[in-house]
NUMIKE-323498 format. One line per field, with one value per residue: residue number from 0; residue in one letter; x, y negated, z negated of N, C-alpha, C, O in turn. Coordinates in steps of 0.02 Angstrom, whole numbers, plus 50000, padded with zeros to 5 digits. Each point is the difference from the previous one (the first is absolute). Layout:
% residues N
nr = NUM:...
rest = A:...
n_u = X:...
n_v = Y:...
n_w = Z:...
ca_u = X:...
ca_v = Y:...
ca_w = Z:...
c_u = X:...
c_v = Y:...
c_w = Z:...
o_u = X:...
o_v = Y:...
o_w = Z:...
END
This chain:
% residues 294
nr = 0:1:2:3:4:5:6:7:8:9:10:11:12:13:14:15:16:17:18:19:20:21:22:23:24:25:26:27:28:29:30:31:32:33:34:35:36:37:38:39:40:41:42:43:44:45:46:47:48:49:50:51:52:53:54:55:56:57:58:59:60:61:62:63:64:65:66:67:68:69:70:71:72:73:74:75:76:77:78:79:80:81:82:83:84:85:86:87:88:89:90:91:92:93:94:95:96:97:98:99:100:101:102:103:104:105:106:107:108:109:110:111:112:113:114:115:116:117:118:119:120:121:122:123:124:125:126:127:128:129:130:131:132:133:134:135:136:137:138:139:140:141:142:143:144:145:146:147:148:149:150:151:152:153:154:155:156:157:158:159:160:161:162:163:164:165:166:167:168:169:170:171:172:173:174:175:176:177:178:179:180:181:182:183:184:185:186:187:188:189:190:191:192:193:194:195:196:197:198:199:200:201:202:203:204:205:206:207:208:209:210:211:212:213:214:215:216:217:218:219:220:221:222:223:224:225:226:227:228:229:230:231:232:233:234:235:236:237:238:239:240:241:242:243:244:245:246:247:248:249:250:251:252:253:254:255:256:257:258:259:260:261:262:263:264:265:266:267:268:269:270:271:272:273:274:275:276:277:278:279:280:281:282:283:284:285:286:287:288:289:290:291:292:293
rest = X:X:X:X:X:X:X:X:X:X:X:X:X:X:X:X:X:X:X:X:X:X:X:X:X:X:X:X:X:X:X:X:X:X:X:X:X:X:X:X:X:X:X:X:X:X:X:X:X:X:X:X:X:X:X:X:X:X:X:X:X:X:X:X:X:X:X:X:X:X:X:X:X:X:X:X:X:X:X:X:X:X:X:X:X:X:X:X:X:X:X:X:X:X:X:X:X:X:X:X:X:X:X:X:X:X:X:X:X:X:X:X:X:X:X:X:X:X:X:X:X:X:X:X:X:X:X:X:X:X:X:X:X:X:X:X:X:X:X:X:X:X:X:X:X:X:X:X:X:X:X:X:X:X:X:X:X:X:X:X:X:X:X:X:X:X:X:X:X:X:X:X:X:X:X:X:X:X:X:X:X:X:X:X:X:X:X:X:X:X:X:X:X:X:X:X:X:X:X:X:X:X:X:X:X:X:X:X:X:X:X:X:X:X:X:X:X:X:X:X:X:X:X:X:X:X:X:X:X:X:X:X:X:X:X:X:X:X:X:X:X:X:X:X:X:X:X:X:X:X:X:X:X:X:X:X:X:X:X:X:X:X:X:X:X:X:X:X:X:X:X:X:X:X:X:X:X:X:X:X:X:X:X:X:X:X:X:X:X:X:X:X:X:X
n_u = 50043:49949:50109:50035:50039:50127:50037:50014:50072:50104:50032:50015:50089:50026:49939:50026:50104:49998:49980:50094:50062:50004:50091:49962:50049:49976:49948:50051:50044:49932:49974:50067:50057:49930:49946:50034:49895:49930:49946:50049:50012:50063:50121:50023:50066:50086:50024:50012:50102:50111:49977:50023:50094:49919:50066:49949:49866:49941:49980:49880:49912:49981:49969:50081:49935:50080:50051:49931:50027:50073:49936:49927:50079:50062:49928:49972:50121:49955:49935:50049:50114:49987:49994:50101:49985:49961:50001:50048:50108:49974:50042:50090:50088:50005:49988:49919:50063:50000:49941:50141:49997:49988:49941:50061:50079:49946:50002:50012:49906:49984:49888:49972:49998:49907:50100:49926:50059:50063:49871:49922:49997:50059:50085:49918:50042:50105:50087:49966:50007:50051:49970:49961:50085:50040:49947:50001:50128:50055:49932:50018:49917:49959:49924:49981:49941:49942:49989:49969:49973:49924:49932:49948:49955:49896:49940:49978:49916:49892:49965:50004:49916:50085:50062:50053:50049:50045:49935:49979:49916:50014:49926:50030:50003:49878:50058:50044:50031:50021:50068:49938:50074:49912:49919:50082:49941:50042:50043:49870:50035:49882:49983:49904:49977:50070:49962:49959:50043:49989:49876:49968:50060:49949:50048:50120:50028:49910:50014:49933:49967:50022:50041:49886:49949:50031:50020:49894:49944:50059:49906:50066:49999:49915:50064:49960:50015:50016:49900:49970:49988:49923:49904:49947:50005:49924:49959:50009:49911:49894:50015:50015:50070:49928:49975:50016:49965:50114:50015:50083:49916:49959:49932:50078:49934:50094:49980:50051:50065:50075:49950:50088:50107:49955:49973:50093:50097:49995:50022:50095:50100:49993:50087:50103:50011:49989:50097:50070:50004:50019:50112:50055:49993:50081:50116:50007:49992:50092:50113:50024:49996:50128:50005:50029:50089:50064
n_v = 50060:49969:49939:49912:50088:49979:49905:50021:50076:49953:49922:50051:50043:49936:49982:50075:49994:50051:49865:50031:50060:49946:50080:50041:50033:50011:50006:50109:49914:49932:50114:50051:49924:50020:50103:49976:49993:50078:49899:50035:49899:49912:50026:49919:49922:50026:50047:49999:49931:49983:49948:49921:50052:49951:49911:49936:50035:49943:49899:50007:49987:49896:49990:49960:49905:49933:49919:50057:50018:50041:50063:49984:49994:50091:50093:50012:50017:50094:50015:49911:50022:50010:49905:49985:50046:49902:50123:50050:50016:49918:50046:49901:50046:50024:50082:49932:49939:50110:49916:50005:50102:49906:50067:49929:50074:49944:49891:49995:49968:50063:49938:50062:50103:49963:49959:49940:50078:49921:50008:50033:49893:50044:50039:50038:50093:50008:49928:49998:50077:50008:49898:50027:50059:49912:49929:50064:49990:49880:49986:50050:50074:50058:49973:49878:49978:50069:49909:49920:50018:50057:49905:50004:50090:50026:49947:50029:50077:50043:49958:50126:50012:49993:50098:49992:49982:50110:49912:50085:49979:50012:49925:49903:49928:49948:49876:50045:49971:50077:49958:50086:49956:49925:49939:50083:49985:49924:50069:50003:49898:49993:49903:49989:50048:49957:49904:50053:50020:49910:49983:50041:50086:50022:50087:49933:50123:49956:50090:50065:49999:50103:50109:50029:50132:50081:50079:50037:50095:50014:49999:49936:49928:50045:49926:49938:49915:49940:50005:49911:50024:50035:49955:49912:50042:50062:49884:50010:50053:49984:49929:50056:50029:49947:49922:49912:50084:50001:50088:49993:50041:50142:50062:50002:49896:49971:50130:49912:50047:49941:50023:50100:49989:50002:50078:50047:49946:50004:50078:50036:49957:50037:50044:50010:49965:50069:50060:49970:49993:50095:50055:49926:50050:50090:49992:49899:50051:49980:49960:49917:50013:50009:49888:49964:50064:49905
n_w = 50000:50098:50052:50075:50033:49998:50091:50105:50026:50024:50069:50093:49977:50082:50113:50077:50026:49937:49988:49949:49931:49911:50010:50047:50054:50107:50088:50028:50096:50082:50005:50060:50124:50057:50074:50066:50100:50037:50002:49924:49933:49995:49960:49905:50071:49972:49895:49894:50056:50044:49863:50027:49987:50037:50044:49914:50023:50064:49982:49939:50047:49995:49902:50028:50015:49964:50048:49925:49897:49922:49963:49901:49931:50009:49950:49879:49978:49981:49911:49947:49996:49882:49968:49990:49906:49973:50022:49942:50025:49942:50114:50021:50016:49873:50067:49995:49941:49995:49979:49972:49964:49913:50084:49947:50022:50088:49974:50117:50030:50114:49980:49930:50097:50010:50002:50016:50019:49953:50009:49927:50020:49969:50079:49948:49924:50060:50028:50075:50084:50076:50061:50114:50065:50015:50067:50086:50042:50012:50128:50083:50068:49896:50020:49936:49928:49914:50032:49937:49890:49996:49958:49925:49955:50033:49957:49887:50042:50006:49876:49956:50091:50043:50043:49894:50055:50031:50047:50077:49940:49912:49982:49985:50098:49959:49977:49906:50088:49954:50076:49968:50056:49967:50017:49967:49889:49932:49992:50029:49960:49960:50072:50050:50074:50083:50047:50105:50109:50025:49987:50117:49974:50083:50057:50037:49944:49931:49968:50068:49898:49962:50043:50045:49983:49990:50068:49945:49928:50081:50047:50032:49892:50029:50075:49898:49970:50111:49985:49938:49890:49939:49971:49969:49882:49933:49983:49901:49968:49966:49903:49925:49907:49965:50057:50021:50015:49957:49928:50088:50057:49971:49918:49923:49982:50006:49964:50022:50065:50044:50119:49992:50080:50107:50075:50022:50063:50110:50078:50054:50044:50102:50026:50025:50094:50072:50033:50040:50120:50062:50001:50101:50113:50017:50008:50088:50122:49952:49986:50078:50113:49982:50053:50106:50067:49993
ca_u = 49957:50030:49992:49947:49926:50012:49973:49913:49975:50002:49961:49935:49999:50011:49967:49934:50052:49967:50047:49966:50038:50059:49976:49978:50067:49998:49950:50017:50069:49985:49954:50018:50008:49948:49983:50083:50032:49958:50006:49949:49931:49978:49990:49925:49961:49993:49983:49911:49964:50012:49968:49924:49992:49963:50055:50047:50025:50020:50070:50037:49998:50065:50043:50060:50049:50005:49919:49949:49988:50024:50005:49950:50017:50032:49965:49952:50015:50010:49954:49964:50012:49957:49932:49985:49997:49955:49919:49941:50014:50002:50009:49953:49981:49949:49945:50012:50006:49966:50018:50022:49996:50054:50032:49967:50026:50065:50037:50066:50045:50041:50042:50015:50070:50051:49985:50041:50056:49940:49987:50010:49926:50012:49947:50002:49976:50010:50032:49912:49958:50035:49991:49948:50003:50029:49922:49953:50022:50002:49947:49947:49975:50057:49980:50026:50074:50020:50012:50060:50061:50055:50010:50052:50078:50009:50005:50050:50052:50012:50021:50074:50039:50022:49963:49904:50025:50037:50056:50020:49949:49999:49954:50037:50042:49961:49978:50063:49993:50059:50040:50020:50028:49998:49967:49984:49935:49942:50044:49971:49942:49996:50067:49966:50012:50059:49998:49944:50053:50064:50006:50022:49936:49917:49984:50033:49952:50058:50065:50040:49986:50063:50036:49996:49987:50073:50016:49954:49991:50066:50032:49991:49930:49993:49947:49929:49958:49905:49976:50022:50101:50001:49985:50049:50044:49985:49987:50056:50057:49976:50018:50058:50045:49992:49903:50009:50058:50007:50037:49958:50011:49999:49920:49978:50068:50045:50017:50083:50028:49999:49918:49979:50039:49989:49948:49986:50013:49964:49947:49984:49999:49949:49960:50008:49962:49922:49956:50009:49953:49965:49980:49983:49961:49931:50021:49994:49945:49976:50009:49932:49961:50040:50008:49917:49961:50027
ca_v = 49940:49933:49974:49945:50041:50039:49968:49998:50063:50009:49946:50017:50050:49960:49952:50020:50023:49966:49959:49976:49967:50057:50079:50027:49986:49920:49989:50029:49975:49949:50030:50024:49942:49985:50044:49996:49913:49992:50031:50071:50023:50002:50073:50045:49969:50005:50057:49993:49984:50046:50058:49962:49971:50084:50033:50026:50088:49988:49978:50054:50064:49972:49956:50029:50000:50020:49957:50008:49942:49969:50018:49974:49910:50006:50035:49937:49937:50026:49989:49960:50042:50074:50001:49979:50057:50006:49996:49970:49928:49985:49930:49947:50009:50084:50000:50004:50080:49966:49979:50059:49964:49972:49955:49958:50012:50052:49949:50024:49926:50003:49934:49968:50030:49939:49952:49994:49926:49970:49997:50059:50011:49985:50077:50031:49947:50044:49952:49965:50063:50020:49949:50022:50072:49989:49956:50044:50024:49966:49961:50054:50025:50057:50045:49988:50006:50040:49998:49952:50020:50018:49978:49938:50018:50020:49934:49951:50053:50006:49949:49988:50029:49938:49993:49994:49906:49953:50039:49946:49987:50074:50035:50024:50056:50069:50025:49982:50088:50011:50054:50047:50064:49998:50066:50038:50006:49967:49965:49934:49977:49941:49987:50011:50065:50019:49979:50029:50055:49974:50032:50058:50059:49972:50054:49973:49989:50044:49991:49974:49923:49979:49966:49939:49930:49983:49957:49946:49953:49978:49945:49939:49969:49966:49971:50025:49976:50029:50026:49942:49989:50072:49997:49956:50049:50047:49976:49957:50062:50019:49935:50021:50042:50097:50043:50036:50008:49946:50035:50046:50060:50017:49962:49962:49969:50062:49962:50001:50025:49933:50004:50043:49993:49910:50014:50035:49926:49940:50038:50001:49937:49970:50037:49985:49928:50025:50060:49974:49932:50006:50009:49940:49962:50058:49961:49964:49996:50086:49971:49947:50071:50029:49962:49996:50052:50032
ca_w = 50000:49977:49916:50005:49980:49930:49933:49984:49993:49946:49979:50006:49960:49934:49983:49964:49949:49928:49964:49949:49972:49953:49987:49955:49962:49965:49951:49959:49976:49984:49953:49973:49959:49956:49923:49955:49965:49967:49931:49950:50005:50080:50043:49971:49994:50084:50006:49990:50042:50042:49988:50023:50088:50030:50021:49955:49973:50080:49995:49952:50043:50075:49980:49967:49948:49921:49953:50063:50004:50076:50060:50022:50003:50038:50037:50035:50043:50076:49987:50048:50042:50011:50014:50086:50028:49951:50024:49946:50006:50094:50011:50004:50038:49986:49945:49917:49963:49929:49924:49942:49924:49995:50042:50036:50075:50050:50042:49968:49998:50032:50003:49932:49997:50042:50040:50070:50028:50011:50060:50030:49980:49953:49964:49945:49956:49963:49961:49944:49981:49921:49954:49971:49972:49937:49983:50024:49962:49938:49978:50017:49951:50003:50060:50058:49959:50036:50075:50014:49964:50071:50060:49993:49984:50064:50035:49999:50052:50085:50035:50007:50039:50050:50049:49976:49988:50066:50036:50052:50043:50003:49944:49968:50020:50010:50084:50009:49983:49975:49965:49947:50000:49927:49997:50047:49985:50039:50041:49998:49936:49939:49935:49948:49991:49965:49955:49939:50000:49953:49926:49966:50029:49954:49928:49939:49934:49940:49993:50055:50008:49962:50026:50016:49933:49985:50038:50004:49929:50000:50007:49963:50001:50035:49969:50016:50031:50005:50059:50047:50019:50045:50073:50019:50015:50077:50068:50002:50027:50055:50036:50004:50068:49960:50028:50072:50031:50061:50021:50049:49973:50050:50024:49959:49959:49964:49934:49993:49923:49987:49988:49959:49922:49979:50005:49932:49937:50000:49965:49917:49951:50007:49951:49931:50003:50027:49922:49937:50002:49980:49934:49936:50032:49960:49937:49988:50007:49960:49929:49988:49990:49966:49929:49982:49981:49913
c_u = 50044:49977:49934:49942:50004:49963:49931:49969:50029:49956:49910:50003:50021:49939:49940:50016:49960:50070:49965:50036:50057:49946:49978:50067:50029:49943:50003:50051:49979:49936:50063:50035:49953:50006:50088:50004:49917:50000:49961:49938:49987:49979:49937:49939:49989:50009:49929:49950:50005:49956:49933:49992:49972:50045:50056:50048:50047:50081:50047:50027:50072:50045:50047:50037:49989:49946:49961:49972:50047:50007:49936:50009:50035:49963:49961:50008:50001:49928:49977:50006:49991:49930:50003:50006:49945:49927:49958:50001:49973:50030:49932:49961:49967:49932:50006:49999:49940:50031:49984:49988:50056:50008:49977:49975:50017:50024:50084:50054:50054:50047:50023:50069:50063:49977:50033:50037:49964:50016:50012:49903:49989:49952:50042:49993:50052:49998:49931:49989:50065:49986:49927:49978:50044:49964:49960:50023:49982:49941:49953:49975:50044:49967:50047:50107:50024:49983:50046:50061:50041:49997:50051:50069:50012:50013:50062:50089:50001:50012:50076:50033:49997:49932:49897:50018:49994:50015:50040:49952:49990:49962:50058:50067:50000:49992:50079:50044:50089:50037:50018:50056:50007:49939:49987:49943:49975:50090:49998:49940:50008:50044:49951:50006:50051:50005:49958:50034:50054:50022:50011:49931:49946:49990:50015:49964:50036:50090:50028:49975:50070:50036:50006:49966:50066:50027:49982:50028:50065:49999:49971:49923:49987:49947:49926:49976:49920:49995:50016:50082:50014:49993:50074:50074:49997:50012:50078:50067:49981:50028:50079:50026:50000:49937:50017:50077:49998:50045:49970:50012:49995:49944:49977:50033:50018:50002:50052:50023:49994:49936:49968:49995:49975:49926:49974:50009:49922:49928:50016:49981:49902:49951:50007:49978:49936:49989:50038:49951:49922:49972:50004:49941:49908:50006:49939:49927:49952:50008:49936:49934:49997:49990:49908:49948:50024:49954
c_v = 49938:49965:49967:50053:50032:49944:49972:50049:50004:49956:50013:50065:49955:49972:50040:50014:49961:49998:49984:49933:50029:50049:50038:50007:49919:49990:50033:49981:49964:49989:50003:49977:49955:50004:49986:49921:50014:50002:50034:49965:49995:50067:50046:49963:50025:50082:49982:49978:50060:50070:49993:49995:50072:50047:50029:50073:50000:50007:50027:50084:49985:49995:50056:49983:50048:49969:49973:49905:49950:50051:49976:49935:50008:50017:49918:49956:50037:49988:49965:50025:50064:49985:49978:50079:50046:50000:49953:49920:49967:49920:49975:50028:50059:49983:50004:50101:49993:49989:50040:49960:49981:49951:49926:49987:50070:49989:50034:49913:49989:49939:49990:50011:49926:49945:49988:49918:49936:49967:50070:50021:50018:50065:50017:49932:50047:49942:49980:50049:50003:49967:50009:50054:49989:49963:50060:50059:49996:49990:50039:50042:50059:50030:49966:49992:50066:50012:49948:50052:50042:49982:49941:50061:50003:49924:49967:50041:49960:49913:49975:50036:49945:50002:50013:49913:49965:50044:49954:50015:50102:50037:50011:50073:50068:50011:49981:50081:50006:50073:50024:50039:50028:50066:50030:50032:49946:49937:49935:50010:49932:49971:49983:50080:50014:49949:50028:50050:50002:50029:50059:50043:49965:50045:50005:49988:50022:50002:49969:49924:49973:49945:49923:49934:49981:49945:49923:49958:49993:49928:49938:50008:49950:49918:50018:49954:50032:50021:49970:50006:50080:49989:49968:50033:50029:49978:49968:50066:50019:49948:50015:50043:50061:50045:50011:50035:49963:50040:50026:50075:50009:49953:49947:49983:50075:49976:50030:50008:49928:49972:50014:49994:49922:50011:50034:49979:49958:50059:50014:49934:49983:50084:49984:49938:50017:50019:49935:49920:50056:50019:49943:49964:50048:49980:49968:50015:50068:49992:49975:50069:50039:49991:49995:50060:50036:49979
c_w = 50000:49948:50019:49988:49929:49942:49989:49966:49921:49955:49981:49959:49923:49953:49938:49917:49928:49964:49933:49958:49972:50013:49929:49941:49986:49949:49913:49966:49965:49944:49922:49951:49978:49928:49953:49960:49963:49925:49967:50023:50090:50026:49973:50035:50089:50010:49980:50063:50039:50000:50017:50068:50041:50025:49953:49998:50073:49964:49937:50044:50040:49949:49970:49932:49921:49977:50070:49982:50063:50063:50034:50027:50053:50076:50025:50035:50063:50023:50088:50055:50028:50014:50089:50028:49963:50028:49947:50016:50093:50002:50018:50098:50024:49958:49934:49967:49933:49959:49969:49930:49980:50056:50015:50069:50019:50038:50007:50001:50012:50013:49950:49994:50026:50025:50073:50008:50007:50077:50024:49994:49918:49939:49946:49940:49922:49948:49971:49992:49933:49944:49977:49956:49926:49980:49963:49916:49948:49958:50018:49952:50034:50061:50073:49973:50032:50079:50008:49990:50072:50059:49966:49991:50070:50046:49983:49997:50059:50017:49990:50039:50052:50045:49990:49988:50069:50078:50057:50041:50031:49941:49947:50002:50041:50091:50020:50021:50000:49995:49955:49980:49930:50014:50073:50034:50058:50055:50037:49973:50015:49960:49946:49971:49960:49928:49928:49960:49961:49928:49998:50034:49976:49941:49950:49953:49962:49994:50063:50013:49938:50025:50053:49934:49963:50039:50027:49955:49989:50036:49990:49995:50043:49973:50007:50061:49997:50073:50070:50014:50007:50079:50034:50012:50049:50048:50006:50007:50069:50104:49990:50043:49942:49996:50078:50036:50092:50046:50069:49985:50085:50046:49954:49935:49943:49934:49981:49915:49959:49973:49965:49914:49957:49992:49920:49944:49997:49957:49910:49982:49998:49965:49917:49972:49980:49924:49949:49983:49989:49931:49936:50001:49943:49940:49967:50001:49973:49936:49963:49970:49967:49910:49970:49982:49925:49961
o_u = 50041:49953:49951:49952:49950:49973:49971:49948:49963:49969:49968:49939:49993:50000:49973:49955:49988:50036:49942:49982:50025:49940:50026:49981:50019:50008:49979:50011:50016:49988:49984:50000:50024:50019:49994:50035:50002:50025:49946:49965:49966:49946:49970:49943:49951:49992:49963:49941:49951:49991:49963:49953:50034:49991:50043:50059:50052:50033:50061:50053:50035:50051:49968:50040:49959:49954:50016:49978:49983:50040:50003:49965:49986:50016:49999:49955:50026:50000:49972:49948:50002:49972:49948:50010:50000:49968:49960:49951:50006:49994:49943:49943:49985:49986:50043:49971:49980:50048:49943:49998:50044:50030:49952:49955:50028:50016:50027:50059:50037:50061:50036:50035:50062:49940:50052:49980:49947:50054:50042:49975:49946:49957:50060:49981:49969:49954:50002:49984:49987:50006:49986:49957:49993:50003:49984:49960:49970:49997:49958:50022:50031:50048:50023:50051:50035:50000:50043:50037:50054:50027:50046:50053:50058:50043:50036:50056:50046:50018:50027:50056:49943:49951:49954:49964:49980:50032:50024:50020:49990:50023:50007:50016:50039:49978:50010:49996:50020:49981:50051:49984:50041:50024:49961:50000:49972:49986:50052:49961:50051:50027:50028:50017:49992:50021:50003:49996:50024:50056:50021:49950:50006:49974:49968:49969:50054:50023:50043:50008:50013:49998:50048:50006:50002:50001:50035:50032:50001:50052:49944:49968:50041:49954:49983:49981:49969:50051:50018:50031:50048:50042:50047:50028:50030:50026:50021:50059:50042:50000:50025:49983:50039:49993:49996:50046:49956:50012:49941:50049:50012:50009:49948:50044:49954:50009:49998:49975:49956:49993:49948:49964:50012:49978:49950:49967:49976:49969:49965:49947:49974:49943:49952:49986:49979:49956:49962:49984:49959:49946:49982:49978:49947:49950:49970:49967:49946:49950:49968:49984:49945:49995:49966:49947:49980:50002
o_v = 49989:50006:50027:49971:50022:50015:49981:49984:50024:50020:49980:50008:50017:49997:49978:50008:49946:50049:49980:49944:50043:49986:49975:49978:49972:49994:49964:50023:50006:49944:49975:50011:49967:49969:50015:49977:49957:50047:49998:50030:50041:50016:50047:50018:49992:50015:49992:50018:50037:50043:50048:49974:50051:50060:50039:50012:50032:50052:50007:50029:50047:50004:50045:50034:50046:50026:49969:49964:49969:49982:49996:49978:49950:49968:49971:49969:49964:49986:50029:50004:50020:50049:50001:50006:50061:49947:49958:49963:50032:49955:50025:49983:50015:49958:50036:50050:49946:50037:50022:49938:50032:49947:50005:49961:50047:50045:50016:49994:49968:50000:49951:49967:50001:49994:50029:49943:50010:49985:50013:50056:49970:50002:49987:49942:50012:50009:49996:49999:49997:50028:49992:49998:50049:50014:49990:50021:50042:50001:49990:49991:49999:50037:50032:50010:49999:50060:50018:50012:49980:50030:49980:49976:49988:50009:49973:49981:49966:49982:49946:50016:49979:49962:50007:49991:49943:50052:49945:50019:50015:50055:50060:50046:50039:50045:49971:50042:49950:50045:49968:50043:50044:50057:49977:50020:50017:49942:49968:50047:49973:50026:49997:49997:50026:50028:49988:50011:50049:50016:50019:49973:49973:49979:50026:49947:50029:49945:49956:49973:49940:49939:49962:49940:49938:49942:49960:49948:49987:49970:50010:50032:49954:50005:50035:50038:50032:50005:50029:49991:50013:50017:50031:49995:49989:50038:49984:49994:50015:50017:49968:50007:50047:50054:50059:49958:49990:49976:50017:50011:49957:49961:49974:50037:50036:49942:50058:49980:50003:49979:49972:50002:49977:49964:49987:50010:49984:49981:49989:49989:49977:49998:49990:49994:49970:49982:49999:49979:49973:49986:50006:49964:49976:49993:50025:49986:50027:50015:50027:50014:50023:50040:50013:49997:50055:50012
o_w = 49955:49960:49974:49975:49971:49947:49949:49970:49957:49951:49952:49992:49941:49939:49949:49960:50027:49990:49998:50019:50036:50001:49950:49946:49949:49939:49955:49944:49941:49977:49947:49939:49954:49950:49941:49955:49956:49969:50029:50041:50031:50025:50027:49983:50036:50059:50048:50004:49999:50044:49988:50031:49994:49992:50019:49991:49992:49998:49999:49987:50017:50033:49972:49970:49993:49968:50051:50046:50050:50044:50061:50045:50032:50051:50054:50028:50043:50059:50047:50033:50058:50025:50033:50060:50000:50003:50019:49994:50052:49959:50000:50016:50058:49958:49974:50020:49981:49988:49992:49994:50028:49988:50039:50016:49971:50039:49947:49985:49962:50013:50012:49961:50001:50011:50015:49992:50030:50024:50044:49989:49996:49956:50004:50009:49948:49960:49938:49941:49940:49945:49940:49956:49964:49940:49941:49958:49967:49938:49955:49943:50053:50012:50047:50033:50051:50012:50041:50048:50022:50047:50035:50020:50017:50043:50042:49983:50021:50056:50012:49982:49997:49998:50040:49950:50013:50006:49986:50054:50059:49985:49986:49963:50027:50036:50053:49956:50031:49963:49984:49959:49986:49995:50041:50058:50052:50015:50006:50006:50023:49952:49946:49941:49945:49949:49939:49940:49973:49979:49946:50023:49945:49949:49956:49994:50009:50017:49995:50055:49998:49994:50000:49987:49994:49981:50031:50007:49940:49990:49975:50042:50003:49958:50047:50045:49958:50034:50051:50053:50037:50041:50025:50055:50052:50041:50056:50016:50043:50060:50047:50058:50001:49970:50015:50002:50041:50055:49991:49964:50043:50047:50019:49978:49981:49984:49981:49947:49958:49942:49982:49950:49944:49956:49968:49949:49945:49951:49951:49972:49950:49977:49962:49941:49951:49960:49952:49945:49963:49974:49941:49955:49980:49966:49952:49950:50014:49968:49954:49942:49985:49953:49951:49968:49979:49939
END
């Protein structure tokens, strides 16, 4: 096959492909550091919710750890994402599913995962959905508390991966397609893809999450800021020279050892960012709750 017919074809086997955010292991990194900066009563305050939520026994059944209390806290932040493969759930463009008990919705709120570049029409809404869902936390009655509680561990993940912030006029990366020689498995992907990729197998549970949680919580605290200067980051790495590779490959830009190695700096720092602003951030809006119910 020539090349001018090899890349349409790869391109077009590309498209149908479902991108999410960090993988399921990011998400478990960043749960985790959390849970390390919560204090006694918070974490009693957000296992009590997690226990309330319909999906609960779902994620005690998935979870591996020693204390199922945090292995629940961990399972839940995958949450938002497991439901886009979720019958019970429909988009905006399916027919409604019935309303299950516990649920306010069965909405799967596919926009809430990001925002798009501005002047990029202007879809998603991750940066206020996080600010609402911690409103919702703090101040709601316990039925909707426990539905905020993992969509916020789950959001203010995905609004620290670059490309849910920003792209160059490509859905966030997602229509950017790139050389791999990092997974043999899939060889051109999504540079949204590979970014999701970054943290490690999506299955990373239990002991084999050690060693990268280690590696996380080894490096600097990061400042807290808020939602608004999360975003802003994102977009301001994203406008740089460490979210895209510039390199030519055979059929498309190559992610070069260099790429790589700079690519994975920029993912931990912005994972460990993720789990430690979130768990000061439960601190504050779970304590209050905490104190009042003694």
């Amino acid at each position: 096959m020539t090349r001018p017919l090899l890349l349409p074809l790869l391109l077009l086997l590309l498209l149908p492909l479902p991108t999410y955010a960090w993988n399921g292991a990011g998400h478990r990194l960043v749960a985790a550091l959390a849970w390390a900066q919560l204090e006694a009563p918070a974490r009693e305050q957000a296992v009590a919710l997690l226990r309330r939520h319909p999906d609960q026994a779902r994620w005690l059944r998935r979870q591996q750890e020693q204390d199922p209390d945090y292995g629940l806290f961990l399972e839940a932040s995958t949450w938002p994402d497991d439901i886009r493969r979720d019958a019970r759930f429909h988009d905006p463009d399916e027919p409604p599913t019935p309303l299950l008990p516990g649920f306010p919705h069965m909405q799967r709120q596919t926009h809430w995962h990001f925002q798009d570049e501005p002047g990029a029409g202007g879809r998603g809404e991750i940066d206020t959905r996080v600010e609402r869902l911690a409103r919702e936390l703090a101040e709601g009655d316990a039925q909707s508390r426990a539905y905020a509680l993992p969509w916020l561990l789950h959001l203010v993940a995905d609004l620290h991966q670059p490309l849910h912030t920003a792209g160059r006029g490509d859905r966030g990366g997602n229509g950017y397609t790139v050389e791999n020689p990092y997974n043999p498995r899939k060889p051109f992907m999504s540079l949204h893809a590979y970014w999701d990729e970054l943290p490690g197998p999506p299955w990373l549970r239990g002991r084999h999450l050690e060693a990268p949680l280690a590696r996380l919580a080894a490096l600097p605290a990061p400042e807290q800021g808020d939602p608004a200067r999360w975003l802003a980051e994102g977009r301001a790495l994203v406008a740089g020279d460490g979210v895209y590779p510039a390199t030519p490959g055979s059929l498309l830009p190559l992610v070069t050892p260099e790429f790589h190695a700079r690519a994975r700096q920029i993912s931990d720092q912005r994972l460990a960012a993720a789990g430690v602003r979130l768990g000061r951030w439960l601190n504050r809006l779970l304590v209050p709750r905490a104190a009042a119910s003694r």
